[in-house]
LUMTOR-867241 format. One line per field, with one value per residue (C-alpha): residue number from 1; x, y, z. Coordinates in steps of 0.2 Angstrom, whole numbers, plus 2048, in hexadecimal, padded with zeros to 3 digits. Layout:
! LUMTOR-867241
seq = (NUM_...)
east = (X_...)
north = (Y_...)
up = (Z_...)
END
This chain:
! LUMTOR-867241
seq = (1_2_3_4_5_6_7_8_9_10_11_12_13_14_15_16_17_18_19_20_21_22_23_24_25_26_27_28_29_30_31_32_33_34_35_36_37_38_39_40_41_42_43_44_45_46_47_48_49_50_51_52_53_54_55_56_57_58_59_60_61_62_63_64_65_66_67_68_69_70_71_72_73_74_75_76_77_78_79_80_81_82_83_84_85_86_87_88_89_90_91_92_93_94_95_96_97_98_99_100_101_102_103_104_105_106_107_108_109_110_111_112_113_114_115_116_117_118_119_120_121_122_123_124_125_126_127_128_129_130_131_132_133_134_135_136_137_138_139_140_141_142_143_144_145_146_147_148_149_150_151_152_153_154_155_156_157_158_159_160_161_162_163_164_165_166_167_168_169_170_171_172_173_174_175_176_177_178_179_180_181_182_183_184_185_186_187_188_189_190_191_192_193_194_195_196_197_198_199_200_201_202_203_204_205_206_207_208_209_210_211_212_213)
east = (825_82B_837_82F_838_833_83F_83A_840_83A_82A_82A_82F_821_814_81C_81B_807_802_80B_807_7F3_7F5_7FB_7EC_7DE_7D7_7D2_7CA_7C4_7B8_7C9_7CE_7CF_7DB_7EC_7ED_7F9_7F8_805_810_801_800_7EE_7E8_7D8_7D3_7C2_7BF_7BD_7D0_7DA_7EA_7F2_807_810_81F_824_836_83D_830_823_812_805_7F5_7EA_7D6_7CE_7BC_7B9_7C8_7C4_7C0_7B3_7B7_7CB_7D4_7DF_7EE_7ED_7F5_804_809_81D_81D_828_81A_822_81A_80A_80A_80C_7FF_7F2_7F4_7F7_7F6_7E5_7DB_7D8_7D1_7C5_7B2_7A3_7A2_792_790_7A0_7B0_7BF_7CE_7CB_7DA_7DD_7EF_7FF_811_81E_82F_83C_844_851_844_833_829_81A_80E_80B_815_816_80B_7FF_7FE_7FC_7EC_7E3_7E8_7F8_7F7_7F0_802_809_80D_817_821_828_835_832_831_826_81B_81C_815_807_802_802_7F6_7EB_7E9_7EE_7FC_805_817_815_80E_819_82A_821_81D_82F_835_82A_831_841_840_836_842_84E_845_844_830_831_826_826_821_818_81D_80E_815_812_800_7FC_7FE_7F1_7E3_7D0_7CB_7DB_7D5_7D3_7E7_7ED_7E4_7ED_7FE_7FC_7FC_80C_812_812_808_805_810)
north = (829_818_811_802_7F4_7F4_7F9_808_801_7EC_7F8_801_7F2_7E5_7F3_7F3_7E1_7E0_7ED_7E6_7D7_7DD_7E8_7D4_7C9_7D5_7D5_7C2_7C9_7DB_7DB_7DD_7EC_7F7_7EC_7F4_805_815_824_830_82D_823_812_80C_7FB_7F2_7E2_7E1_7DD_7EF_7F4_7FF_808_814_817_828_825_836_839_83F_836_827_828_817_819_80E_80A_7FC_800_7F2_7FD_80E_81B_828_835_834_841_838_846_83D_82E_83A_840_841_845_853_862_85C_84A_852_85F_84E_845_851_854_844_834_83A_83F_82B_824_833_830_836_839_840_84A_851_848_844_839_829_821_812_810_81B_81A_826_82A_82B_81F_81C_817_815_81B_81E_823_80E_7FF_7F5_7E8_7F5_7FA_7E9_7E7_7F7_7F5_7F3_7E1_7E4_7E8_7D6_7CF_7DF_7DE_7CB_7C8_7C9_7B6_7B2_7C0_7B8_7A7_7AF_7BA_7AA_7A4_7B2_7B6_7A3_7A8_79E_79E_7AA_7B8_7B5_7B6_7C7_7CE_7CD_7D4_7E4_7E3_7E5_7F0_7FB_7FD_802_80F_81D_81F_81F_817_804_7FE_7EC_7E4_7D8_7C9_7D0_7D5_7C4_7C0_7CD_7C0_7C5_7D7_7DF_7F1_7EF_7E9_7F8_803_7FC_7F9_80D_813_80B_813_804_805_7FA_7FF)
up = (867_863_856_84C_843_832_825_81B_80D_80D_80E_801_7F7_7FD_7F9_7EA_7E7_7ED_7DF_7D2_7D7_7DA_7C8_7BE_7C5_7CA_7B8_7BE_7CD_7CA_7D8_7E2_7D8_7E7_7F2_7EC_7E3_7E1_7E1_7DD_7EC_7F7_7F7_7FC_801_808_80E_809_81D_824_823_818_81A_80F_80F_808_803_800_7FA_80B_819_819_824_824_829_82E_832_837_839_848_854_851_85D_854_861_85C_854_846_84A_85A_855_84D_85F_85D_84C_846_83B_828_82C_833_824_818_820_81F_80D_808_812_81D_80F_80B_81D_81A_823_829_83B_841_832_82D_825_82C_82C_837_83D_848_847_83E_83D_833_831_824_81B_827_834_838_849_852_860_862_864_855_85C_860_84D_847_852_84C_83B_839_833_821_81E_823_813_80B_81B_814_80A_7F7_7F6_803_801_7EC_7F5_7FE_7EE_7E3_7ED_7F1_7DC_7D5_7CC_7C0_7BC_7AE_7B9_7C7_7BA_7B5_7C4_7C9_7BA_7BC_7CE_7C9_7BC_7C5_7D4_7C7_7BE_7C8_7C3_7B2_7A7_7A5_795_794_782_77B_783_793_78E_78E_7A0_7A5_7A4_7A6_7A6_79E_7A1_7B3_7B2_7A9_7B3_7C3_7BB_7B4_7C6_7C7_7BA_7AE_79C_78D_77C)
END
């Protein structure tokens, strides 16, 4: 088993950060709807390129897995890449983090993992070296590893944000740090910065816990 450095919590923040971030400009771009998303305690993402990951961050542990479809190994077993890992993190991962790398694999479904890390939020390991992780996977994670401001720069430039968005999005970010998961209500002014499909914002700012008046 083998401690990695990332910090459980910049983590948890910069997954933050992309869904909100996703949840203000995806009305623009709602063929990238299923990129960021929540749900309940797991944070999804997908790059569109053959890689998704999904991160639990339940209130005592966090587990990521990740597939990348060009590194897998069919014959794997995804509890194989958990070896280390005390039974609660297992049990987690079973009921929650696995069920969203599910496949089919010569006719029956299972979870399909290429790489996985977990811990608590004190700290973070796994059955791979970091560089390891990053290489089967692990790099669909780069830019909610950054700090908030440079991950903000490469988020402008992924969704062309303008000012307006970018003074929102940091708003929410704050506010939604703060507010122990209860509801964020958006005021009309707000509104107006969802540009394009409106609905498809709501719906991905809901999973966040964040609703229109």
């Amino acid at each position: 088993m083998i401690e990695i450095n990332i910090n459980p919590k910049q983590l948890y923040e910069g997954c933050i950060q992309a869904a909100l971030t996703h949840a203000i400009a995806v009305g623009m771009y709602p063929e990238l709807n299923h990129e960021h998303s929540w749900d309940g305690i797991n944070y999804c993402t997908n790059d569109s390129q053959s890689c998704r990951a999904t991160i639990t961050f339940h209130d005592k542990y966090i587990i990521a897995v990740f597939q990348a479809i060009d590194k897998v190994n069919w014959n794997a077993d995804a509890l194989d890449f958990f070896d280390g890992a005390p039974k609660e993190i297992i049990e987690i991962a079973e009921k929650e983090t696995l069920q969203y790398v599910l496949d089919s694999v010569e006719g029956s479904v299972k979870p399909v993992v290429t790489a996985a890390f977990w811990g608590t939020w004190d700290k973070l390991n796994s059955a791979q070296s970091f560089d390891s992780i990053v290489e089967n996977g692990g790099h669909i994670i780069r830019s909610q590893l950054l700090s908030f401001n440079d991950a903000m720069d490469e988020w402008r430039d992924y969704y062309d944000l303008d000012s307006k968005q970018i003074s929102l999005i940091k708003k929410l970010f704050k506010a939604k740090l703060g507010s122990n998961d209860d509801s964020l209500i958006l005021n009309d002014d707000e509104i107006k910065l969802l540009y394009g499909d409106v609905d498809e914002c709501l719906v991905s700012l809901g999973e966040l816990n964040i609703f229109r008046a």
